[in-house]
MILUM-718238 format. One line per 10 residues: number of its first residue (from 1); their letters; for each residue x, y, z of C-alpha. Coordinates in Angstrom, 2 decimals, padded with zeros to 5 digits. Each point is the difference from the previous one (the first is absolute). Last residue first. Example, Ala and Ser with C-alpha at 12.3 -4.5 7.8 and 13.67 -1.06 7.14 Angstrom:
2) sa) 013.67,-001.06,007.14 ~ -001.37,-003.44,000.66
//
This chain:
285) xxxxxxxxxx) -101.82,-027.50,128.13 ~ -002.38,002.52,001.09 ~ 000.93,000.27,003.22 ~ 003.35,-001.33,-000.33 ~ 000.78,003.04,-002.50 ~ -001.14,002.68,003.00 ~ 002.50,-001.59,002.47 ~ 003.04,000.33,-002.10 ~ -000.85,003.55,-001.37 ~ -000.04,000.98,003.58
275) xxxxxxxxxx) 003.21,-001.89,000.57 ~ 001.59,001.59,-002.33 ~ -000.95,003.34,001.20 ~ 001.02,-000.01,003.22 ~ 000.22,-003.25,002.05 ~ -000.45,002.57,003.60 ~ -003.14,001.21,-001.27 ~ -001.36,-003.27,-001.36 ~ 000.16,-001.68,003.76 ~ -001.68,-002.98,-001.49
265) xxxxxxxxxx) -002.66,-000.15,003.29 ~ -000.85,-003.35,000.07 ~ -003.74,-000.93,-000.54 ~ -000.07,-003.98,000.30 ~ 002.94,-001.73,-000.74 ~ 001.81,001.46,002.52 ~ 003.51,-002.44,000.52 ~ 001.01,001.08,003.90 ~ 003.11,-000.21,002.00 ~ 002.35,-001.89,-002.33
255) xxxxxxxxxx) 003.82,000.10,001.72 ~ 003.07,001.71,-001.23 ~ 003.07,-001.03,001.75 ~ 002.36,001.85,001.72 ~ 000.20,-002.02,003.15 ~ -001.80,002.22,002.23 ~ -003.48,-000.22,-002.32 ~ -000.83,001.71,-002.95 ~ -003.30,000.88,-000.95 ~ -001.65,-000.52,-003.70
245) xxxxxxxxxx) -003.73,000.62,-001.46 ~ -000.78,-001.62,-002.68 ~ -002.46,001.60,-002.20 ~ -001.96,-001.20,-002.67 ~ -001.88,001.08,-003.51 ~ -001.41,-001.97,-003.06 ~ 000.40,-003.29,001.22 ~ 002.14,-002.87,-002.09 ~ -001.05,-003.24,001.45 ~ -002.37,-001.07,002.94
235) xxxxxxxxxx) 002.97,-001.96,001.50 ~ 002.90,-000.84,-001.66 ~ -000.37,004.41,-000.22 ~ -000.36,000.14,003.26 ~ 003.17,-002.05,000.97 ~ 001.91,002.28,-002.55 ~ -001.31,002.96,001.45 ~ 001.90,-001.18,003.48 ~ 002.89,-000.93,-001.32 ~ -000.37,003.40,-002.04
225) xxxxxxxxxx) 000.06,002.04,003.31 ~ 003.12,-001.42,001.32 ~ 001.29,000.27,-003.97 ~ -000.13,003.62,000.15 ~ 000.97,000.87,003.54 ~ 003.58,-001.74,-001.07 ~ 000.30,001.80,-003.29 ~ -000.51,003.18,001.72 ~ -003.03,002.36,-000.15 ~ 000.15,003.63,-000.89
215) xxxxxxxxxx) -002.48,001.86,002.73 ~ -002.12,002.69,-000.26 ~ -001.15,001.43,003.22 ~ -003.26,-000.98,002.21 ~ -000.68,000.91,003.18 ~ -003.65,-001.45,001.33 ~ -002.92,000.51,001.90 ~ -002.20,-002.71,001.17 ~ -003.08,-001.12,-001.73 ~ -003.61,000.29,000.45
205) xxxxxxxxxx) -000.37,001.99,002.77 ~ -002.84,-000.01,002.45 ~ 001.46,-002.15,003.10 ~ 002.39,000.46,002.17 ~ 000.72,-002.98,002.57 ~ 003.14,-000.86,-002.60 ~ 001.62,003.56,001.02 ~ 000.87,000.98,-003.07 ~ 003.21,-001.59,-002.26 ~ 002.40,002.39,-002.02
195) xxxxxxxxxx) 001.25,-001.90,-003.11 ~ 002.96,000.48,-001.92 ~ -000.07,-001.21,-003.87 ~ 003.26,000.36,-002.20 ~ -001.40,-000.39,-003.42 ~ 000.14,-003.01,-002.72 ~ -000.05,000.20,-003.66 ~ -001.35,-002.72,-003.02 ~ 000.70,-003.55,001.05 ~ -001.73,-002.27,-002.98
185) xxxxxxxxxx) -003.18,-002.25,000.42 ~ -002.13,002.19,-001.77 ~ 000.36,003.02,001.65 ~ 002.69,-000.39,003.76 ~ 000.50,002.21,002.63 ~ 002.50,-000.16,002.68 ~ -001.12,001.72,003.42 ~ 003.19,000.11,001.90 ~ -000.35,000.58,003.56 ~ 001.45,002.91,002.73
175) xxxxxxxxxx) 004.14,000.36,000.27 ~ 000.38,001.22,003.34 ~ -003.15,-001.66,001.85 ~ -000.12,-002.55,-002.23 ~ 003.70,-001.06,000.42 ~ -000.84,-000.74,003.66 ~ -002.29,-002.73,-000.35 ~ -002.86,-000.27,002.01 ~ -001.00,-004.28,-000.63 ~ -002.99,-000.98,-001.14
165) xxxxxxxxxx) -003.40,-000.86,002.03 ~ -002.78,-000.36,-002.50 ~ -004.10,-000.31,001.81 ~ -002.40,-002.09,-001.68 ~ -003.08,001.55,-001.27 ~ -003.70,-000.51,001.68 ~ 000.06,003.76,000.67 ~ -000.44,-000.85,003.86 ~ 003.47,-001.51,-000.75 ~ 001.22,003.38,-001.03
155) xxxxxxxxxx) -001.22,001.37,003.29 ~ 001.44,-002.84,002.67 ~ 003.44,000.63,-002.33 ~ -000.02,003.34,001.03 ~ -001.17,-001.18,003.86 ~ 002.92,-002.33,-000.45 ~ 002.90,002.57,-000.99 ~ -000.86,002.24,002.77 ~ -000.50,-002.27,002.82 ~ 003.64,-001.66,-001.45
145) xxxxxxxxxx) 001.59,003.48,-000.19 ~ 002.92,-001.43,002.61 ~ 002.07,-000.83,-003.17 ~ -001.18,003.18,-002.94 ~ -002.46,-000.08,-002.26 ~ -000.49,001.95,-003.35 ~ -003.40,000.60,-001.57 ~ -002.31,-001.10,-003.05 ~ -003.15,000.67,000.01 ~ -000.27,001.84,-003.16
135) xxxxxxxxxx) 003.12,-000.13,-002.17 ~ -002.16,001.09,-002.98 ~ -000.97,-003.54,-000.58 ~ -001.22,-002.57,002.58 ~ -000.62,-004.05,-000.35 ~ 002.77,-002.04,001.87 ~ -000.63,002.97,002.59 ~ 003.22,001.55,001.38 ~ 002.52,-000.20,003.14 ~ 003.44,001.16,-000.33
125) xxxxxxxxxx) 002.39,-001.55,002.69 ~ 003.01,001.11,002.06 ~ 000.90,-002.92,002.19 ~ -000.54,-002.60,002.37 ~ -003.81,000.95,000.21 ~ -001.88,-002.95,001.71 ~ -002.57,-001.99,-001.91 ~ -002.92,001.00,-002.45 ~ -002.95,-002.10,001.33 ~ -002.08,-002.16,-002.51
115) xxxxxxxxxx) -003.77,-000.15,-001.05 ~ 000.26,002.26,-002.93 ~ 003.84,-000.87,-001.33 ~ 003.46,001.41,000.82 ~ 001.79,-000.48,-003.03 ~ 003.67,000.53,000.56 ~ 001.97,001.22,-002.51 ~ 003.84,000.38,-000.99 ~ -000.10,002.74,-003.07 ~ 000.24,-001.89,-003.34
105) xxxxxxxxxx) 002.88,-001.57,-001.86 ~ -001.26,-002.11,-003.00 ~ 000.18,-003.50,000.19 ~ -003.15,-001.39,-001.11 ~ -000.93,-000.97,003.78 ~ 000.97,004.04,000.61 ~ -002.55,001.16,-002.47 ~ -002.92,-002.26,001.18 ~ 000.54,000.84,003.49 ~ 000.02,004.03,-001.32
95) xxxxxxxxxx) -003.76,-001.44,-001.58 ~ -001.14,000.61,003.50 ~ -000.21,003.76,-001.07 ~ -003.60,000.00,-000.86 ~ -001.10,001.97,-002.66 ~ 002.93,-001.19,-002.38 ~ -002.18,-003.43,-000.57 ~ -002.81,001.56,-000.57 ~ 001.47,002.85,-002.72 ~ 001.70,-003.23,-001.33
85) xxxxxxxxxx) -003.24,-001.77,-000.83 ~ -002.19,002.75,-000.67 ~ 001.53,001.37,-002.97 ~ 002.28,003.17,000.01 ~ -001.13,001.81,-001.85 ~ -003.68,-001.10,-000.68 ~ -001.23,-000.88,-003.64 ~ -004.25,000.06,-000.11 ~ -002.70,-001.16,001.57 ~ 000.48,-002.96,002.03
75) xxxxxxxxxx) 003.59,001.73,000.93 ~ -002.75,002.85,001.68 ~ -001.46,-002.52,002.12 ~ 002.75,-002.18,001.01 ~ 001.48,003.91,000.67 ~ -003.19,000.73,002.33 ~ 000.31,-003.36,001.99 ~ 003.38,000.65,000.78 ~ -000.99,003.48,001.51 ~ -002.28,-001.07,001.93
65) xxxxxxxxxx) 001.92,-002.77,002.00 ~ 002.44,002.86,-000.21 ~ -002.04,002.56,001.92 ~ 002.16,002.11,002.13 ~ 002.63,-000.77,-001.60 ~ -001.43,000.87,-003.73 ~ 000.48,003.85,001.44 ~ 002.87,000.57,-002.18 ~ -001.73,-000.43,-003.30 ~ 002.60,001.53,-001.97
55) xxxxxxxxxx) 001.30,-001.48,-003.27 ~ -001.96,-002.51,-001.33 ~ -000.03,-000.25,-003.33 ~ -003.56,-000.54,-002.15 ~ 000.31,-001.09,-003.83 ~ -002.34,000.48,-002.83 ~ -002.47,002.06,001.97 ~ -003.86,-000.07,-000.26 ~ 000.09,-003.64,001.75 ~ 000.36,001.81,003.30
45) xxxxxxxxxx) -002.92,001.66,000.31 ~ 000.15,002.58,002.46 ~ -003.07,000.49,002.64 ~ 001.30,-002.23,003.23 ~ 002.98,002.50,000.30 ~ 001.53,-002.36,001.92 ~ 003.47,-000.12,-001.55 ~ -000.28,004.32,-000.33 ~ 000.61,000.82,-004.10 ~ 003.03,001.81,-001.77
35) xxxxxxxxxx) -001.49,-000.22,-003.88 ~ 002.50,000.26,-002.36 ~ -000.07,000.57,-003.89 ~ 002.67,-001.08,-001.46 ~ 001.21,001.97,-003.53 ~ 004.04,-000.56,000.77 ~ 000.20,003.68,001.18 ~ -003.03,-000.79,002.57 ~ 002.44,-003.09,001.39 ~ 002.73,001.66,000.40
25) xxxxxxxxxx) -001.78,002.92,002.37 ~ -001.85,-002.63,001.82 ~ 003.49,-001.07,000.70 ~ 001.19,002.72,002.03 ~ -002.77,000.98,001.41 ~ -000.52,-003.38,001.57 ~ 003.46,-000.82,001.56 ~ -000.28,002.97,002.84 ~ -003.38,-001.69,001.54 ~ -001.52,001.98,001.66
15) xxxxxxxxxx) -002.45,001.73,-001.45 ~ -002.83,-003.11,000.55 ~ 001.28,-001.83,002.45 ~ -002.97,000.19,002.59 ~ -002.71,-000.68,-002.80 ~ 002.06,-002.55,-001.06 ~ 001.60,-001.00,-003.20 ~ 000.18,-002.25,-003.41 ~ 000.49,001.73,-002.97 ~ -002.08,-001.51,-002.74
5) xxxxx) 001.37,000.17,-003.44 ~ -002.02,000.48,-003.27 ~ 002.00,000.08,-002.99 ~ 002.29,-003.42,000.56 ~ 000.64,-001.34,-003.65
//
């Protein structure tokens, strides 16, 4: 039986994260006693709780070489949701090569490595770090933005991370992304995600801000995002909580932007209840 639960943040998340309230609620009617702790608070003991989620360390991008070695540390200890292995392998989005050799229909991408020159613009582009969250540092580009686009580049490769340049696709800018969520292997709700970039010179935030409705997803949006689960699942095996996140290119079809592994938002207050419920049952499952 789960009694004690760690609740994995960061001193810059804490309060705001809409998903937490909700379920801490659940989980204090069902006799768990949570515990919403920093990652790098260096004074917790992390063998004093039965099972430890992580839900919203959002600054782990700044650090991630640290932050890997703190969840080897803490799955040492005690049971870690998700494990390390597929929280690793969704930090950095190169698995999306991974995804499309298996067959599943992912966002065109060009890696443009450390060491290497992004090329001329020939078209709308969206440029992002292959390891980021929050939609930080990631910006559009424009042909005849080339300076632009490669001194952005110039600063993620100072980062030591690779630099993802994916196609603009209209239907995002009228019809946003599809954040599908999945407990326990199985698609639970999605949510009709807009996001409105910063200037990617700014720094100080930790995530960009968002527009989020409820959404009722179609067959066709369902089983895009479960190709993708599927491939996890062969993978590392059933996960307590994911997120695929969907765009739809000119054609119609619905393409795999991002699988988060890591700390996804669940976008609780757009599942409703259900989904609330849902989310708190994995986490003590």
């Amino acid at each position: 039986m789960v009694r004690r639960l760690g609740w994995v943040t960061a001193g810059e998340a804490r309060g705001r994260d809409p998903d937490e309230p909700l379920v801490l609620a659940v989980l204090a009617e069902h006799g768990v006693h949570v515990s919403v702790v920093n990652w790098d608070d260096p004074t917790v003991d992390w063998s004093a709780f039965d099972r430890v989620v992580i839900r919203s360390p959002w600054d782990y991008q700044d650090r991630p070489d640290d932050f890997l070695r703190w969840v080897r540390s803490v799955e040492s200890q005690t049971e870690l949701r998700n494990p390390v292995a597929p929280m690793q392998w969704s930090l950095d989005k190169h698995y999306l090569r991974e995804l499309a050799e298996a067959g599943v229909a992912v966002i065109p991408t060009e890696f443009v490595e450390p060491g290497t020159a992004l090329g001329a613009l020939d078209a709308p582009c969206v440029i992002k770090p292959s390891v980021g969250a929050g939609s930080r540092d990631v910006a559009v580009f424009h042909p005849g933005e080339d300076n632009l686009a490669r001194q952005h580049v110039a600063r993620l490769h100072e980062r030591q991370v690779s630099a993802l340049v994916q196609p603009l696709l209209a239907s995002v800018a009228a019809d946003g992304e599809w954040p599908m969520v999945f407990f326990n292997g199985s698609f639970s709700h999605t949510a009709s995600k807009r996001v409105h970039l910063p200037d990617p010179s700014a720094s100080g935030e930790l995530f960009a801000i968002e527009s989020n409705q409820p959404f009722t997803a179609s067959a066709e949006q369902i089983e895009a995002a479960e190709r993708a689960m599927q491939h996890v699942q062969r993978r590392f095996g059933t996960l307590t909580y994911g997120r695929v996140d969907l765009v739809r290119d000119d054609d119609g079809r619905y393409l795999v932007l991002e699988v988060e592994l890591v700390e996804p938002s669940l976008f609780l207050p757009e599942g409703g209840a259900a989904a609330v419920l849902r989310c708190a049952a994995a986490l003590i499952a």
